[in-house]
C-alpha positions as CSV (number, residue, x, y, z in Angstrom):
1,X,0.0,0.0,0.0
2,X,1.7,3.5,-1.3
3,X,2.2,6.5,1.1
4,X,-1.0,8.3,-0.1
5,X,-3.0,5.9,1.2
6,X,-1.6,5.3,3.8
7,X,-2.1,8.7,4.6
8,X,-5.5,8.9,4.1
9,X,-5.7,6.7,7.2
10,X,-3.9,8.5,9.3
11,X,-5.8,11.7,8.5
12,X,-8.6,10.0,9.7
13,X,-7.3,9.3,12.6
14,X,-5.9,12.6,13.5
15,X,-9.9,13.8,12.7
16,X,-11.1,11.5,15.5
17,X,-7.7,12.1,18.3
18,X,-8.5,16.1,16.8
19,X,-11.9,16.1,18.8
20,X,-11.5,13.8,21.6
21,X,-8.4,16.4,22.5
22,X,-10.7,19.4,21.7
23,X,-13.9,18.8,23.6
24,X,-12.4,18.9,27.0
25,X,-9.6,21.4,26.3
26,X,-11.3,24.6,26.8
27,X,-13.4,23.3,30.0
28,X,-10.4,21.5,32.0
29,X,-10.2,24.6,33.7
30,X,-13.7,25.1,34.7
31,X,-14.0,21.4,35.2
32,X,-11.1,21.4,38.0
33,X,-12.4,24.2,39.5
34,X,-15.1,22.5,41.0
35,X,-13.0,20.7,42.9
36,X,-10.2,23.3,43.5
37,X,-10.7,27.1,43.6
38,X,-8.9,29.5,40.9
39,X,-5.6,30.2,42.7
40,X,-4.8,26.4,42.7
41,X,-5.6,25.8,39.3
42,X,-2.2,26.6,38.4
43,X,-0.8,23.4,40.4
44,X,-2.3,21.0,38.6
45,X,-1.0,22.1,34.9
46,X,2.2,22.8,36.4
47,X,1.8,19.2,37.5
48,X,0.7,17.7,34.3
49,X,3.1,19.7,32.2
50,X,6.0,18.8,34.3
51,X,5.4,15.1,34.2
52,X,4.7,15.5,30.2
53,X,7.9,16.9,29.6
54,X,10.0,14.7,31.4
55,X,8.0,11.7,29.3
56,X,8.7,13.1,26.4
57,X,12.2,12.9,27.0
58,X,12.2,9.9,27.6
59,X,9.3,8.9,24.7
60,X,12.0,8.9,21.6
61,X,14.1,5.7,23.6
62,X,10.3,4.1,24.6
63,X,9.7,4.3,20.3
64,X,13.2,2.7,19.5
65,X,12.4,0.1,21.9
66,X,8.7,-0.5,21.5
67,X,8.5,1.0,17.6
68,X,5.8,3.4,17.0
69,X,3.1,1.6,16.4
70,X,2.7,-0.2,19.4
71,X,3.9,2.6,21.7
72,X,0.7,4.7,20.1
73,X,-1.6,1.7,20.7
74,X,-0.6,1.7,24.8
75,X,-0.4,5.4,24.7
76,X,-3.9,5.9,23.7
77,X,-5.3,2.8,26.7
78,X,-3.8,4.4,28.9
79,X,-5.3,7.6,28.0
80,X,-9.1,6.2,28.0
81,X,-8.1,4.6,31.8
82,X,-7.3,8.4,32.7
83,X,-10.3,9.7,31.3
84,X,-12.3,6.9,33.0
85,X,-11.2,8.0,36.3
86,X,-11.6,11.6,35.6
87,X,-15.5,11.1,34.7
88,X,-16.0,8.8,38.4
89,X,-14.1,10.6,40.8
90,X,-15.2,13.1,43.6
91,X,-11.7,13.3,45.4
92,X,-9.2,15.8,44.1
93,X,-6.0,14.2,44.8
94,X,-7.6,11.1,42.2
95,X,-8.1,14.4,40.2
96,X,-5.0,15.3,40.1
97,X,-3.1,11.9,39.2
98,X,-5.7,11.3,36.7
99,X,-5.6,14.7,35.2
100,X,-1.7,14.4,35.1
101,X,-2.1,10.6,33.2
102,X,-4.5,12.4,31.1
103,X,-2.6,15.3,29.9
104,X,0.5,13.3,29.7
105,X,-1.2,10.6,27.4
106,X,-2.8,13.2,25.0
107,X,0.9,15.2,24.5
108,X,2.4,12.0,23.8
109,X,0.0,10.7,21.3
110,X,0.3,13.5,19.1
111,X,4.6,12.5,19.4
112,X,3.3,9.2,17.8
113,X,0.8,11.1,14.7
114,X,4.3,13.3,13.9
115,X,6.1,10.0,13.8
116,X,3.4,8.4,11.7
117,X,3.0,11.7,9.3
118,X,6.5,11.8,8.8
119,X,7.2,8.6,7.4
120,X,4.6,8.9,5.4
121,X,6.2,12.5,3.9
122,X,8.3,13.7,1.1
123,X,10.7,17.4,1.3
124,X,9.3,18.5,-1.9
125,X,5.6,18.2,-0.4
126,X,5.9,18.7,3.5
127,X,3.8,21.9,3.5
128,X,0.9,20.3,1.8
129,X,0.9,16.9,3.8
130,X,1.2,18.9,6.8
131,X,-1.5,21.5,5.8
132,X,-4.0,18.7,4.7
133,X,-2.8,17.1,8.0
134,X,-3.4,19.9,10.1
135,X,-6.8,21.1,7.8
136,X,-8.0,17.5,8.7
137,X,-7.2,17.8,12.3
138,X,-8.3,21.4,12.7
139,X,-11.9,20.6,11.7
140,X,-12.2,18.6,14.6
141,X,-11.4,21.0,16.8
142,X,-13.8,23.8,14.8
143,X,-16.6,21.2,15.7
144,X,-15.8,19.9,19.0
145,X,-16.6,23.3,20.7
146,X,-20.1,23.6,19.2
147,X,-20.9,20.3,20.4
148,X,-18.9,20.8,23.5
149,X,-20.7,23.8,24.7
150,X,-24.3,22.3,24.1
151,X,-23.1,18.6,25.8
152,X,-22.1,20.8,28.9
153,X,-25.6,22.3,29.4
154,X,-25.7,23.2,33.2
155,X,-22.1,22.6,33.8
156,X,-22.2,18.9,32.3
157,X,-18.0,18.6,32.2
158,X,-17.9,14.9,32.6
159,X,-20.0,14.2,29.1
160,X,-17.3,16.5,27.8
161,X,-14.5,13.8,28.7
162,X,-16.7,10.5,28.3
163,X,-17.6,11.4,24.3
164,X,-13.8,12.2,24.1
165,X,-12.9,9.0,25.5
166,X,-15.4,7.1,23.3
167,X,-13.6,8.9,20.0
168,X,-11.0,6.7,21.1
169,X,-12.2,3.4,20.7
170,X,-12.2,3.6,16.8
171,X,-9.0,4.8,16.9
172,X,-7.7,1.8,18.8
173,X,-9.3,-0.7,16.6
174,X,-8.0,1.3,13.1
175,X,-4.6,1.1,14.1
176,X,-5.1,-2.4,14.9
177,X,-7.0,-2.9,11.7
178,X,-4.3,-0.9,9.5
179,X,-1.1,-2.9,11.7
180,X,0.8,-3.9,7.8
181,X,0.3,-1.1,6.9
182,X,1.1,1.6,9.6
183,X,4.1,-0.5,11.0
184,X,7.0,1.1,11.4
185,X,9.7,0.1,8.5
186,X,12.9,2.3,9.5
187,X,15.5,2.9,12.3
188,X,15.1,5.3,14.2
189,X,18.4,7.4,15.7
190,X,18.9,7.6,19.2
191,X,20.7,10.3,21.1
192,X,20.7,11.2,24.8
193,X,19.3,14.6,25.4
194,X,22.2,16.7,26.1
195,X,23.3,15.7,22.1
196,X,20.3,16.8,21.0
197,X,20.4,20.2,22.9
198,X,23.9,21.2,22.2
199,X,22.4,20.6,18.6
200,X,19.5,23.6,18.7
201,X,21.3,25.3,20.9
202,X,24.4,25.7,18.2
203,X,21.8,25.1,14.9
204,X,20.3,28.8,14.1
205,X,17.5,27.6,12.0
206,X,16.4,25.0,14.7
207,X,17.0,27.4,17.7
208,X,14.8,29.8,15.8
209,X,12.0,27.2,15.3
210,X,12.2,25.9,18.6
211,X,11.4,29.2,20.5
212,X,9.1,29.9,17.9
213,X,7.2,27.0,18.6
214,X,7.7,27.9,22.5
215,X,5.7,31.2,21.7
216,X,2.8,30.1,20.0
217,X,2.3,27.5,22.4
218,X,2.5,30.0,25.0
219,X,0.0,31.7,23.5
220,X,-2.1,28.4,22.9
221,X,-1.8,28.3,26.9
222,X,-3.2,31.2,28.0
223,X,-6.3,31.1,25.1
224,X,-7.5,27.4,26.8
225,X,-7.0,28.1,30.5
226,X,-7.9,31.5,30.7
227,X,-9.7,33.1,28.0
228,X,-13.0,30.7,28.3
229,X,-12.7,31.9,32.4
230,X,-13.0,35.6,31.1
231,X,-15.4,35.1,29.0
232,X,-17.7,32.9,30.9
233,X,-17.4,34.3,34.3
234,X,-15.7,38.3,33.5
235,X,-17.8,39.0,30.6
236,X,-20.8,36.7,31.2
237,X,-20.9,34.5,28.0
238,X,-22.9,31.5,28.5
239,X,-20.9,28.2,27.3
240,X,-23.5,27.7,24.2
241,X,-22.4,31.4,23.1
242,X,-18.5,30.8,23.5
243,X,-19.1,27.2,21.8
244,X,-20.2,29.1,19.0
245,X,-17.5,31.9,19.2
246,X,-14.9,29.3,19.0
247,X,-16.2,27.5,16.6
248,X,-15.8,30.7,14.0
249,X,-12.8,31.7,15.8
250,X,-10.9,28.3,14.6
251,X,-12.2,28.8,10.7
252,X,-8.7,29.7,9.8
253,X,-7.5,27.3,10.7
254,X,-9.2,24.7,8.1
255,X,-8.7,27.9,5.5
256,X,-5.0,29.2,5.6
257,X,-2.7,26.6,6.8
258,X,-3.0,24.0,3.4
259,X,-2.8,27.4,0.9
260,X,0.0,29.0,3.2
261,X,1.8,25.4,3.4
262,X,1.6,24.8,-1.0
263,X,3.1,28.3,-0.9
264,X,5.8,27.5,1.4
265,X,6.7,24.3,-0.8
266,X,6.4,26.5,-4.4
267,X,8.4,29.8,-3.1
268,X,10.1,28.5,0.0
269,X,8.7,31.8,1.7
270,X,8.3,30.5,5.4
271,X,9.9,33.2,7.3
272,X,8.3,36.1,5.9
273,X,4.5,34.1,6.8
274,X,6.2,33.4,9.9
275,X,6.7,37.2,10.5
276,X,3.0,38.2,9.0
277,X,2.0,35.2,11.7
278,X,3.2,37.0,14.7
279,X,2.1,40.9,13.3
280,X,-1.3,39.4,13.2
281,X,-1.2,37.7,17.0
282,X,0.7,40.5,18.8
283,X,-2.1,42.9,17.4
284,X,-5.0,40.1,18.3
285,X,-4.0,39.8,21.7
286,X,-3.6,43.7,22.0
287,X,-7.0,43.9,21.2
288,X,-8.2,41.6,24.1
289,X,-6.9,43.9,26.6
290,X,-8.4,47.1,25.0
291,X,-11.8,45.9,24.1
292,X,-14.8,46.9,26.7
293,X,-17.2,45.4,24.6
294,X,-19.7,42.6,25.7
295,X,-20.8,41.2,22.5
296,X,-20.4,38.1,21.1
297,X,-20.1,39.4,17.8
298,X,-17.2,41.7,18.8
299,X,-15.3,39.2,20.5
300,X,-15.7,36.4,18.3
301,X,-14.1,38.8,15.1
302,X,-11.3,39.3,17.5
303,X,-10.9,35.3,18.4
304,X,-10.8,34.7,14.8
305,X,-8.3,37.3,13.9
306,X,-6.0,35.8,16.7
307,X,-6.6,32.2,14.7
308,X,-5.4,34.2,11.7
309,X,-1.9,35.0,12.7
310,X,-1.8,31.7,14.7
311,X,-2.8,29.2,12.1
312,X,0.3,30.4,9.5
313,X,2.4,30.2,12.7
314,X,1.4,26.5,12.9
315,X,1.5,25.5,9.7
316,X,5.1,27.3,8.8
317,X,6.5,25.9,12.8
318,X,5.4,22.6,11.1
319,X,6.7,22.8,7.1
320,X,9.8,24.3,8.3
321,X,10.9,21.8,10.7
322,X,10.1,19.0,9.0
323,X,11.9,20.2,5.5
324,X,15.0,20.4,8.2
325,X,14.8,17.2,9.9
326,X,13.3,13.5,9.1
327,X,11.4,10.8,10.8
328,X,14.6,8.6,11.7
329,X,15.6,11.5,14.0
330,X,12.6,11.2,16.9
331,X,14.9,12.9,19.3
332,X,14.4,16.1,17.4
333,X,11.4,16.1,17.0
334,X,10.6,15.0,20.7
335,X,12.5,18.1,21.8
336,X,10.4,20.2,19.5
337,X,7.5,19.3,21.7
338,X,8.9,19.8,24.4
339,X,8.2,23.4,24.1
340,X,4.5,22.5,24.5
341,X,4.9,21.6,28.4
342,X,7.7,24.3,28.5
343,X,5.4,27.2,27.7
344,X,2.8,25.7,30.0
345,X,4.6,25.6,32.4
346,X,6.3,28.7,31.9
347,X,2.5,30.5,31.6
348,X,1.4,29.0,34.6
349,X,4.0,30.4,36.8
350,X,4.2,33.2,35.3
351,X,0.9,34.3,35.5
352,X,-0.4,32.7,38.5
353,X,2.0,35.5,40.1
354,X,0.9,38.0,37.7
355,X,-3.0,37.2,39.1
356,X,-1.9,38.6,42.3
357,X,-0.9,41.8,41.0
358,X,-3.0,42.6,38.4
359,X,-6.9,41.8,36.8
360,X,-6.7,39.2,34.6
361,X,-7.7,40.8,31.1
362,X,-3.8,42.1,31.7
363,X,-2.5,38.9,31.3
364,X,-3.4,39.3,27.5
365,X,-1.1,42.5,26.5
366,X,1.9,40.6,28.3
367,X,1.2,38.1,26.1
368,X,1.3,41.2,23.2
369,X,4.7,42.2,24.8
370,X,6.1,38.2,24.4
371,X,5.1,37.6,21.4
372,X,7.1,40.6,20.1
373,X,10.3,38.4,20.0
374,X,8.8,36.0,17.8
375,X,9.6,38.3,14.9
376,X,13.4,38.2,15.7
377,X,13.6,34.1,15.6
378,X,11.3,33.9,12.8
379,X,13.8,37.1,10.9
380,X,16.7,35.3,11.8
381,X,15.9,31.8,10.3
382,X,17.3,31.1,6.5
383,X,14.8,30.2,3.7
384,X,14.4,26.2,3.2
385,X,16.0,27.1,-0.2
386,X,19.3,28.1,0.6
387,X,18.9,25.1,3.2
388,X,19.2,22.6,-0.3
């Protein structure tokens, strides 16, 4: 079976993983804090994101060991286990293991869909595999929170996480089904982590992507933990209303990252979308400290202009890296995602001090001020051309 087909599979697959990850990612915050109050809330990502990024150090030797395939098949039943135990518990220290397993599981399985996409790539057409990839996945997550918010009803959290774990039951049984097929057929390089660090640290191009990567997902950070707080219990949205605000607000996503990545392959023009990426954010999240407004309308254009500059962000973080760097080396691309837990971690700290001090709509223009130095990595990286 060729690589197009094989990729049609797995774009499948990333639809259903794409929606059991999105319906309880904007209400993990309002579902903890039931059991904990605000100024806690901050622990238990900490936590999670903590634990996640030492696993994913370790997740490149697990895939040498274990190969891909089976590693995704454990990683995703241990996932459903963690969301079992999230929808029956009533203590919070249960919570908090289970949200840990959870948000460990769902970081990791997305390590395994890169490793899967990848060997399924070629150079010449990395931005349009990964924009299909990404198109595919993204329209997941512009459904799941129009779905999400009418499953929630009166506070409903725990049918958010058992339809997500239910997604995950076909998922299993595909990659069971598709076994020839999806197994992996390569070797994979090794290297203990300090290698790999003195290799971004002293590579330009992959420095650059790195804290590029670091930034959007610190932005990514404070949109799912905070922003549905604001606008639920600040502005008074009801979770219907933001379901369908964030529904529009992730339209670009399914829109600009497949054009912006067939441009990227044609005219090799990633670091100047890069830069238009960032212009775009930096102004968005100005705009969600300055706004007074209560309407939905308002703040929905807003959240969609935000998706704008983030969605070619993605899609050129993606096309660019993997033009640079290939499935056999999984310790790359492991440390690439460790910027994920990095920059929720880093958010969490930082701005559970920054809630003492100040209202939380001003957590948004420090985000502006951050994001700033996004256009010097993404300035200082050199065009995939001159790469060869």
């Amino acid at each position: 079976m060729d690589k197009k087909t094989n990729l049609k599979t797995l774009y499948f697959i990333s639809f259903l993983l794409a929606v059991s990850t999105a319906f309880p990612a904007y209400i993990r915050s309002s579902f903890i804090e039931e059991f904990v109050g605000l100024q806690w809330l901050g622990i238990f990502f900490i936590a999670a994101m903590l634990v996640s990024l030492i696993a994913i150090l370790f997740f490149s030797g697990l895939i040498k060991k274990l190969t891909n395939y089976y590693l995704s098949i454990i990683v995703l039943i241990v996932n459903l286990i963690s969301i079992i135990f999230l929808v029956l518990t009533s203590s919070p220290y249960l919570l908090f293991l289970s949200f840990i397993l959870f948000t460990v599981t769902t970081v990791l399985i997305w390590i395994n869909m890169d490793v899967f996409i990848e060997s399924c790539s070629l150079d010449r057409t990395t931005g349009k595999t990964r924009g299909v990839y990404f198109t595919v996945l993204n329209f997941g997550w512009v459904i799941s929170p129009l779905l999400a918010g009418y499953l929630i009803g009166n506070n409903n959290y725990r049918l958010t996480f058992i339809v997500a774990g239910l997604l995950l039951i076909p998922v299993v049984f595909t990659l069971l089904i598709k076994k020839k097929q999806l197994k992996d057929n390569c070797e994979y390089e090794h290297h203990n982590i300090l290698y790999v660090f003195k290799k971004f640290l002293k590579n330009k191009n992959l420095k650059g992507i790195f804290f590029i990567a670091f930034l959007l997902q610190l932005f990514f950070a404070v949109m799912t933990i905070y922003v549905p707080i604001y606008l639920n219990q600040y502005l008074g949205f009801s979770w219907s209303t933001i379901g369908i605000m964030f529904t529009f607000m992730l339209l670009p996503y399914i829109f600009l990252e497949l054009p912006a990545g067939i441009v990227a392959d044609k005219h090799f023009r990633e670091k100047e979308i890069l830069i238009v990426g960032f212009l775009i954010l930096i102004a968005s999240c100005a705009l969600f400290f300055f706004t007074k407004s209560t309407s939905a309308i308002v703040w929905a254009l807003i959240l969609f202009l935000s998706r704008c500059g983030a969605a070619l962000i993605e899609i050129m973080r993606e096309t660019y890296f993997f033009k640079v760097v290939d499935v056999q080396h999984i310790d790359f691309i492991n440390f690439l995602r460790t910027s994920g837990p990095l920059s929720f971690i880093s958010t969490m700290i930082l701005f559970t001090l920054l809630l003492n001090f100040f209202a939380i709509q001003y957590l948004f223009i420090f985000v502006a001020i951050i994001l700033l130095s996004g256009i010097y990595f993404a300035w200082g990286l050199k065009d995939t051309k001159q790469l060869g």
